[in-house]
C-alpha positions in Angstrom: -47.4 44.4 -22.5 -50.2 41.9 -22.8 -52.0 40.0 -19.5 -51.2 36.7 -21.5 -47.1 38.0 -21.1 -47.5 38.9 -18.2 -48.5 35.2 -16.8 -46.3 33.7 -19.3 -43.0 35.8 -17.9 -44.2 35.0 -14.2 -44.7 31.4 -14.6 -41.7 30.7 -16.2 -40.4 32.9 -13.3 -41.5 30.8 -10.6 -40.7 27.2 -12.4 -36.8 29.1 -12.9 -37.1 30.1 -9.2 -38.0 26.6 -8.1 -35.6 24.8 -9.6 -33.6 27.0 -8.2 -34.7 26.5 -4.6 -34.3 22.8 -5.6 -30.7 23.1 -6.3 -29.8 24.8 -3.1 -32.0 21.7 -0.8 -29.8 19.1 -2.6 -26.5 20.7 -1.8 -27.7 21.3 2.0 -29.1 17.6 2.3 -25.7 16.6 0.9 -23.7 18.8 3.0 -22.1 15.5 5.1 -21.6 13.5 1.9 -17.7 13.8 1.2 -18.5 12.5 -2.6 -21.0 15.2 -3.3 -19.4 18.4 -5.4 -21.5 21.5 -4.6 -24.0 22.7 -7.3 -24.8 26.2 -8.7 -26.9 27.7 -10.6 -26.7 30.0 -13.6 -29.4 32.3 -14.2 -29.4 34.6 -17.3 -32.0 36.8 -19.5 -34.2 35.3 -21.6 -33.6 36.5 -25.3 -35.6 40.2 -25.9 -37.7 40.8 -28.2 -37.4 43.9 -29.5 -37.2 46.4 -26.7 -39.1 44.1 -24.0 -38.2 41.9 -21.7 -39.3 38.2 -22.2 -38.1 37.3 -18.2 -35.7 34.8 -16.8 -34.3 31.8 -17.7 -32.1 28.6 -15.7 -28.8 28.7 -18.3 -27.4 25.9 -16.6 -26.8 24.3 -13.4 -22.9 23.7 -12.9 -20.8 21.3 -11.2 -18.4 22.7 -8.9 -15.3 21.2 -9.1 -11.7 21.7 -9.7 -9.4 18.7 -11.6 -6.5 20.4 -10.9 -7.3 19.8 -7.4 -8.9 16.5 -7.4 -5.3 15.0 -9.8 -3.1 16.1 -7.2 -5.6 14.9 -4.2 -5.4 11.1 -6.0 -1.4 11.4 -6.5 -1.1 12.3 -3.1 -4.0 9.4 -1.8 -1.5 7.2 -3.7 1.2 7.8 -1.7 -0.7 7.8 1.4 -2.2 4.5 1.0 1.3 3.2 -0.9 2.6 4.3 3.1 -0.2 3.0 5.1 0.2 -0.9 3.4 3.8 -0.8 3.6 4.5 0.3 7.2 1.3 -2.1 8.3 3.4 -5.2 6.4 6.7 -4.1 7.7 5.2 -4.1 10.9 4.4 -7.5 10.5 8.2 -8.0 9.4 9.3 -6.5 12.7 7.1 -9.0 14.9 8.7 -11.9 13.5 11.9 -10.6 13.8 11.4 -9.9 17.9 14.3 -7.4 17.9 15.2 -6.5 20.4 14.1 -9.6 22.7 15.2 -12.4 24.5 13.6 -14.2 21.7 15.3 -12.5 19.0 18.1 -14.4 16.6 21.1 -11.9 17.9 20.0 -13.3 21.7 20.5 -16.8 20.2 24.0 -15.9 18.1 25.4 -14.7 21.1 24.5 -17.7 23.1 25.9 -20.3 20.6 29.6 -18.2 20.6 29.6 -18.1 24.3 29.3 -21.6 24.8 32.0 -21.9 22.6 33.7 -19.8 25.2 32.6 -21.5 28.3 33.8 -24.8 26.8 37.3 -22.6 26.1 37.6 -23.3 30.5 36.9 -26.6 30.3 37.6 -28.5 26.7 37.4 -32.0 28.3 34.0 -31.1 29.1 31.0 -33.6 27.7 28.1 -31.2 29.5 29.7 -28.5 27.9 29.9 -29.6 24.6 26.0 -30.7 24.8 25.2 -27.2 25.6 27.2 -26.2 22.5 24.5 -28.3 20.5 21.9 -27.2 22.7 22.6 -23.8 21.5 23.6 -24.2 18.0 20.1 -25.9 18.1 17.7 -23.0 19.2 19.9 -20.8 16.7 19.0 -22.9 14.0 15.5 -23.1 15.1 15.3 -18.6 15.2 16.8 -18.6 11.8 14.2 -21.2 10.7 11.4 -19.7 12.3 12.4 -16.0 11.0 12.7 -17.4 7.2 9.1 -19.4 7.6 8.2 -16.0 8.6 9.5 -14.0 5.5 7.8 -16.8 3.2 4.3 -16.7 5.1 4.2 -12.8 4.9 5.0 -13.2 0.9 2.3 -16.1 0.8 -0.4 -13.5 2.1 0.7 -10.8 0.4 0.1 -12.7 -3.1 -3.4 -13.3 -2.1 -3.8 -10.1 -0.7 -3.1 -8.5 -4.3 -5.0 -10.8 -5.9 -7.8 -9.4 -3.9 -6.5 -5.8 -5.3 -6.4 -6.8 -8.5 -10.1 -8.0 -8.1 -10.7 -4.8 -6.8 -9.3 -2.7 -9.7 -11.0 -4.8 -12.4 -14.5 -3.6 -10.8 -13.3 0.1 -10.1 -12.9 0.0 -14.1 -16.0 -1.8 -14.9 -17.6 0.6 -12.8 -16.3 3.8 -14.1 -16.8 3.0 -18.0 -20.6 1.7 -16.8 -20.6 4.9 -15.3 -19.0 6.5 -18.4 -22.3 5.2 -21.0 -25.0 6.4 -18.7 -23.3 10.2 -18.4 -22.7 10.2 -22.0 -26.2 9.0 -22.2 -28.0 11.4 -20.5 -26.0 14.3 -21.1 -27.0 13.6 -24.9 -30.5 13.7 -24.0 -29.9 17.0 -22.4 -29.6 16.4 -18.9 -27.5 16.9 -16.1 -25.5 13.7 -14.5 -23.4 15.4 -11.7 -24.7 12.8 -9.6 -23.4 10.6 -11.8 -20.1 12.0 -12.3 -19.8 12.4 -8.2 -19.9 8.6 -8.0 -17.9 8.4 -11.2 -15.0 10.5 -9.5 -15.3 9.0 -6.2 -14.7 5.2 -7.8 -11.7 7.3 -9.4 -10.4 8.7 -6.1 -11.1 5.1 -4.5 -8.9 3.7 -7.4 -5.9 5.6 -7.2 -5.7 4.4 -3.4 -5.2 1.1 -5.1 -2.5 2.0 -8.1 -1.0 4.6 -9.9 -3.3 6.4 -12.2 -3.9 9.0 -14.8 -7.1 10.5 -15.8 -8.5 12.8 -18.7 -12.0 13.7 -20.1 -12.4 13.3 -23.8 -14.6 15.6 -25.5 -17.6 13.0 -24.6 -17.3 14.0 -21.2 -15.8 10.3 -20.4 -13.1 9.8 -18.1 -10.4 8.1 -20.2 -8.2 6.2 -17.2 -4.7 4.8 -17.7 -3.7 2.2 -14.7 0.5 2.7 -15.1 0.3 3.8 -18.6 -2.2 0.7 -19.7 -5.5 1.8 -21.1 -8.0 1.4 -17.9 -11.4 2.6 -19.3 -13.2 4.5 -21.3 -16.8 5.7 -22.8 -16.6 2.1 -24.7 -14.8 -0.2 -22.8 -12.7 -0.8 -19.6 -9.8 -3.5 -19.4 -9.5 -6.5 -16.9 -5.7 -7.2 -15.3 -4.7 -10.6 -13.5 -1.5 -11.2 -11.4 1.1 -12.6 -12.8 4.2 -13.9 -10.7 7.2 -13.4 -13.3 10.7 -14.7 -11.9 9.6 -13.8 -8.3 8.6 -10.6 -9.4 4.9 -9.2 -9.2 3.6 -8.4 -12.1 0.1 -6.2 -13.3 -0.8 -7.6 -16.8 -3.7 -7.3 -19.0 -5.9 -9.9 -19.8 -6.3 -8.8 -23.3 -2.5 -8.9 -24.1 0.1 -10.4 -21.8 2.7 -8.0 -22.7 0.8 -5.3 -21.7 2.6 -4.6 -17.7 1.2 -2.0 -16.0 4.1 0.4 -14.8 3.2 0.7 -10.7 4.6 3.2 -9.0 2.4 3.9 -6.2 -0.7 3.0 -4.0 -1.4 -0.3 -2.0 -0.9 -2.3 -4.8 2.7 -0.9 -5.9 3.7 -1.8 -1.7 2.6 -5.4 -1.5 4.6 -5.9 -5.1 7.6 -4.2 -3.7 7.5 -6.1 -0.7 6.8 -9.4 -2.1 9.4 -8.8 -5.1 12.0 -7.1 -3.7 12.2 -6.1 -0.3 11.3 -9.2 1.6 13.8 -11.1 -0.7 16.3 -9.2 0.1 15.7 -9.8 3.7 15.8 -12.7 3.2 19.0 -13.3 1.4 20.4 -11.2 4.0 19.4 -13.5 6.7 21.1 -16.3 4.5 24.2 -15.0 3.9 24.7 -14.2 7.5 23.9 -17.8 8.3 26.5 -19.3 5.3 29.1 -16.9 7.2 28.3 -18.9 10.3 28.4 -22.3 9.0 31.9 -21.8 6.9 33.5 -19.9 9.3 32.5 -22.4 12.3 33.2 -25.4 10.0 36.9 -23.5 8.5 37.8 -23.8 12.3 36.0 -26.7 13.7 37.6 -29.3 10.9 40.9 -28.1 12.0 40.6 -29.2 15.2 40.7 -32.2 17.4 38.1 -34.2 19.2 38.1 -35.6 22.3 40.1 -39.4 22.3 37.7 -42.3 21.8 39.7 -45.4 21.9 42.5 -43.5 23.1 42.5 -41.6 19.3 41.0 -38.1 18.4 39.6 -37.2 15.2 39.8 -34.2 12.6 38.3 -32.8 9.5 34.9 -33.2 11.3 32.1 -30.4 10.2 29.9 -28.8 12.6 27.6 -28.0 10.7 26.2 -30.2 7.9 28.2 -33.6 7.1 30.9 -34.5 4.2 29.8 -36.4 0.9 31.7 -38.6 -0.5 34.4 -36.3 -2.2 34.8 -34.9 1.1 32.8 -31.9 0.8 30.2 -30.4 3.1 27.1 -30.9 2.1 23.3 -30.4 3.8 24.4 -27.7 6.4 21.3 -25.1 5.4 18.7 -26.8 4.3 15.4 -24.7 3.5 16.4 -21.9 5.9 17.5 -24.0 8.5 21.1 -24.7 10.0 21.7 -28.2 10.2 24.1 -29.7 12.9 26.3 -32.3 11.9 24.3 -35.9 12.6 27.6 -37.4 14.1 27.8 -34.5 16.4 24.0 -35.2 17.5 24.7 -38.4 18.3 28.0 -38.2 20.2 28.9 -35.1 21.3 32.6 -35.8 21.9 33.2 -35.3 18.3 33.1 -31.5 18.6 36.5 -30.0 18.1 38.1 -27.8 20.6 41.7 -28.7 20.3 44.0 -28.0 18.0 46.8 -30.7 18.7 45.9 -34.5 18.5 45.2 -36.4 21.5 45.3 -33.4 23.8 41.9 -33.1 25.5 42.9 -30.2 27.5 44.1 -28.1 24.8 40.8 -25.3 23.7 42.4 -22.9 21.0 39.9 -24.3 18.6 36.9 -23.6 20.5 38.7 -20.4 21.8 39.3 -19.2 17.7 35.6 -20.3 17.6 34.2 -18.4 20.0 36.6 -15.0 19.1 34.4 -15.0 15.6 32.0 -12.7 17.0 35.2 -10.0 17.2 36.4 -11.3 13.5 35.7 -8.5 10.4 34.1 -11.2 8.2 35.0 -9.6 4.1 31.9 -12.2 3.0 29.8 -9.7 5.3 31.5 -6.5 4.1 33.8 -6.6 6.5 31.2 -6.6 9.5 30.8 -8.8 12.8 28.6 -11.2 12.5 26.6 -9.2 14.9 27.0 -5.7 12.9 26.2 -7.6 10.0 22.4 -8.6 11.5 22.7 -5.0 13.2 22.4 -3.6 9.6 20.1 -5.7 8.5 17.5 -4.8 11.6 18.7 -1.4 10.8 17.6 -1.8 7.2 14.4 -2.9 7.9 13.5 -0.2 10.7 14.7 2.6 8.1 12.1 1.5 5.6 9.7 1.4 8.2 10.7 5.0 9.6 10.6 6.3 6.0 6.9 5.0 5.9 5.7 6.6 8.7 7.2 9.7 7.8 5.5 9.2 4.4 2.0 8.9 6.1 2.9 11.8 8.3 3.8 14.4 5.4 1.2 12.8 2.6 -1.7 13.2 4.9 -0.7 16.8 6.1 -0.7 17.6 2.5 -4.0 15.6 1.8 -5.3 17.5 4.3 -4.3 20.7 3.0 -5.9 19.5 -0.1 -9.1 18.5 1.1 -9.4 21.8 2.9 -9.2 24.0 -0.5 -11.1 21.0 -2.1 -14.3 22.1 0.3 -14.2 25.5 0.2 -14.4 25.3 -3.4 -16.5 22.0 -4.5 -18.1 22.0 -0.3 -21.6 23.0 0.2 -21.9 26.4 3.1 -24.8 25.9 4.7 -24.9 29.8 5.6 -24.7 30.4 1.7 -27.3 27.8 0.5 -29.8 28.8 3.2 -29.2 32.8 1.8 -29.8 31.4 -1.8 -32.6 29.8 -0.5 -33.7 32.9 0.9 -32.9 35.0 -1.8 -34.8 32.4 -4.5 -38.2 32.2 -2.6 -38.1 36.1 -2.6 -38.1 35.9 -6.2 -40.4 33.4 -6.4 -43.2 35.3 -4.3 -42.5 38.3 -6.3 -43.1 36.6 -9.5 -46.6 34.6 -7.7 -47.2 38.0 -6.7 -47.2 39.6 -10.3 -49.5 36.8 -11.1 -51.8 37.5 -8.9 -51.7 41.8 -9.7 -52.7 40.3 -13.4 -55.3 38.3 -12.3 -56.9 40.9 -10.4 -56.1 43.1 -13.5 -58.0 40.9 -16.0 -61.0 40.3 -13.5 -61.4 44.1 -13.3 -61.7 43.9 -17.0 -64.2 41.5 -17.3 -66.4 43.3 -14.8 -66.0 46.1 -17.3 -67.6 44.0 -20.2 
């Protein structure tokens, strides 16, 4: 073998050996980096000639990672975060709600049907009878308050996808930018795992947002669907807005209105169930309990008597609301809140507790009143009026309960995931300092031949 191949093989050598060495520094400075995916080095033989050796060569310098791992890692980040949002808004449910408090609506039910009772002792009572109204007042004003709630909690959590929605557009902007410039330099011949770390961690930080899917085209592009609508791609990336559709939450594209996004999961997919479905619901809960109220109270109370004015009592007076002209009652709920009937207000000796005419001391209509609370009410499935709002609390502290249980098992399993994820794509200190080790070794040896063939072709000079 010629001096000339010798230098040749060991500078080639050493340049294969640095790079090396250079491979192994960037996964230790990027050991704390939880986007980073280890790198590794492929060394080979460079192509014989002949029967000689022609040295080493740097094949290629491969991206750890495993998308088998990193698809179930985003389902399950999908869930978690689908978890997270959902038990934060509920909890914001459960604050307006105050149960169980002195300030909560079954406090103020049970109030209102025991000064029905009290006035049951004493139905010639005026002070007892402004109590009624006193109480059938703050009742009203709970169920108000609660319902304002409810539509306050939908009001943010429109803008609050709004913001998501912001968010997803520039995820997908970001990953088919990202897309071009891996395509782009991978067709020049160089490596973007850089670039396809911040490519996958804007797809990680994505699915936290929505449902997604993800495959790589034989460009090496990440091809992303957001609920089976095209996300992006190597040449373009589509843009969704919010669209409220018949009080339902809706994920459409820009490009084609009839394009919904199918959401299943993530932050996104719990504000839209919340706002859509579940908050409604409570909310038409809440209302039917307070119809069973006002027609049950009014069935009664327009049977009975009121206290003689003029030395006549009246009948077929509603408590709640007032009658229209046909004789209907008309205005008792009125955007959420129970209205008291105005003549009532005014002159509280029009509240019925008797049920004979002219007989101030009888109270079997305020006593019937007041035994609602024991009545199984078939508008409320055959519930109390209290086991009916029971349920409903119940209803709302199950989904809450099923959240947190949600968190609890999603991030066990995340963490599980993340665990395998770092001893396979995670940089080992230990093992990149022996690389290192191992590398510069090499690297002298290969300086060193160099230097045995300079001292071998000075010896032949002197010889000339």
């Amino acid at each position: 073998m010629g001096l000339g191949r010798i230098f040749d093989i060991s500078v080639r050598t050493m340049s294969v050996y640095q790079r090396a060495i250079d491979v192994s520094s960037q996964n230790i400075s990027n050991a704390n980096n939880p986007d980073y995916s280890r790198q590794k080095v492929v060394l080979t033989s460079e192509i014989t000639q002949g029967d000689k050796g022609t040295g080493v060569k740097l094949q290629d310098v491969l991206r750890i990672r495993d998308n088998m791992l990193d698809s179930q890692l985003r389902k399950y980040q999908s869930t978690l975060s689908d978890a997270n949002r959902r038990s934060e808004i509920l909890k914001q449910v459960e604050s307006i709600i105050s149960e169980p408090s002195e300030n909560g609506l079954s406090t103020y039910i049970t109030e209102f049907f025991n000064a029905w009772d009290e006035l049951t002792t004493n139905p010639n009572s005026v002070q007892l009878r402004l109590n009624i109204i006193q109480k059938a007042q703050r009742m009203s004003e709970r169920f108000k308050e609660t319902m304002d709630g409810f539509s306050e909690i939908q009001y943010s959590l429109q803008s609050d996808a709004s913001v998501k929605v912001e968010q997803i557009n520039s995820y997908l902007k970001s990953i088919n930018e990202l897309n071009g410039r891996i395509y782009e330099s991978e067709s020049r011949g160089l490596k973007a795992s850089e670039l396809k770390d911040q490519r996958d961690s804007l797809i990680d930080k994505l699915s936290g947002l929505v449902n997604i899917t993800v495959q790589m085209n034989e460009n090496g592009a990440a091809v992303v669907t957001v609920g089976g609508v095209q996300g992006a791609d190597l040449n373009s990336h589509n843009q969704f807005e919010l669209k409220i559709v018949n009080g339902q939450m809706r994920l459409v594209s820009k490009l084609d209105s009839n394009a919904a996004a199918i959401v299943n999961a993530g932050e996104f997919f719990a504000i839209s169930d919340l706002y859509s479905n579940k908050i409604p619901s409570y909310k038409i809960s809440y209302e039917n309990l307070a119809t069973s109220i006002v027609n049950n109270v009014n069935n009664l109370h327009k049977q009975g008597f009121s206290l003689m004015q003029a030395g006549v009592s009246e009948t077929g007076i509603p408590f709640f609301g007032q009658l229209d002209a046909s004789g209907n009652v008309v205005n008792a709920i009125d955007d959420g809140k129970i209205r008291i009937n105005p003549a009532i207000l005014n002159n509280p000796k029009f509240i019925a507790a008797s049920n004979t005419a002219n007989n101030d001391g009888n109270g079997l209509i305020a006593n019937m009143i007041a035994r609602l609370t024991d009545s199984k009410l078939p508008e409320l499935n055959d519930q109390t009026l209290i086991e009916n709002y029971i349920s409903i609390l119940n209803n709302i502290g199950i989904e809450k309960v099923l959240s947190d249980n949600r968190i609890e098992s999603s991030e066990m399993v995340i963490q599980q995931l993340q665990t395998q994820k770092m001893s396979y794509s995670g940089v080992s200190i230990e093992e990149e300092m022996t690389n290192i080790l191992k590398y510069q070794r090499s690297f002298d040896a290969a300086a060193k031949l160099i230097k045995v063939a300079d001292e071998l072709l000075e010896t032949i000079l002197n010889m000339v």
